[in-house]
C-alpha positions as CSV (number, residue, x, y, z in Angstrom):
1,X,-48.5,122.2,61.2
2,X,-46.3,119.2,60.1
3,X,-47.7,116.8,62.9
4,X,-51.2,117.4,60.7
5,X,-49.7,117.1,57.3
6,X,-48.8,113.6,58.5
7,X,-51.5,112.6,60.5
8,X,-53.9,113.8,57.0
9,X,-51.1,111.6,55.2
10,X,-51.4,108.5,57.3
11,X,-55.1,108.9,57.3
12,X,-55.2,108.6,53.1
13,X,-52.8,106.3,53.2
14,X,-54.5,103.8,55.5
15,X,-57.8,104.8,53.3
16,X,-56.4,103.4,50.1
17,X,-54.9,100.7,51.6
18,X,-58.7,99.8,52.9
19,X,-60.1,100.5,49.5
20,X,-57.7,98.0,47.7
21,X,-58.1,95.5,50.2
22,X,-62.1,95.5,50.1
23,X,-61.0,95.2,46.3
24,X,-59.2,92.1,46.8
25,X,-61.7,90.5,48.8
26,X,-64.4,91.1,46.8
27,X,-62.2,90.1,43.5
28,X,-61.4,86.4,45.7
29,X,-65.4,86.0,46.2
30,X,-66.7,86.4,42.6
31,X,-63.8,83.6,42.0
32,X,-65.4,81.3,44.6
33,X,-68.5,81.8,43.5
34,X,-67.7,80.9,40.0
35,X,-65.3,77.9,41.1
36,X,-68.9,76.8,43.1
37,X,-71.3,77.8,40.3
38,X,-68.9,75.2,38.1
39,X,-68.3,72.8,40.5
40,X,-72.5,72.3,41.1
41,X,-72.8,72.1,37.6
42,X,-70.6,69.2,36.5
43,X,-72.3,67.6,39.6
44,X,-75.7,68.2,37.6
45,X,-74.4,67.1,34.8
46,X,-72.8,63.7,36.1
47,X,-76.7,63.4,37.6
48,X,-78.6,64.1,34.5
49,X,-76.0,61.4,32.3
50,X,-76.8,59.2,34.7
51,X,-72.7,59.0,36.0
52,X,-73.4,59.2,39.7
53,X,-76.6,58.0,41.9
54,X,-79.3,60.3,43.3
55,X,-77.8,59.8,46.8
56,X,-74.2,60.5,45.4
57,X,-76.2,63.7,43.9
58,X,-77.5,65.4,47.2
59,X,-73.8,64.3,49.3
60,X,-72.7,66.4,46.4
61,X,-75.2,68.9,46.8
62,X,-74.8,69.0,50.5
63,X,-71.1,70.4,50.6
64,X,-71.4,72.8,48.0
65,X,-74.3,74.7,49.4
């Protein structure tokens, strides 16, 4: 009966540990996603003020997509 209590034990502790670390990941991708989403529009911007060239533009473009 104890070999059960522990193997029931390991088995909810190894499913919260996958729980918080699908959390984690997820919580790392809405940050890269917003670092990108930023990041594409200062590029846009730079464009639009006529900073940077159309080809400087797409290189841009190009590594963030």
């Amino acid at each position: 009966m104890a070999v059960y209590l522990s193997g029931r034990r390991a088995e909810k502790q190894r499913l919260d540990w996958d729980i918080k670390s699908a959390r984690r990941r997820q919580a790392a991708a809405s940050i890269d996603r917003a670092s990108i989403h930023r990041k594409l529009s200062r590029l846009k911007e730079l464009y639009v003020n006529e900073m940077i060239d159309l080809e400087e533009y797409r290189r841009g473009l190009a590594v963030y997509e």
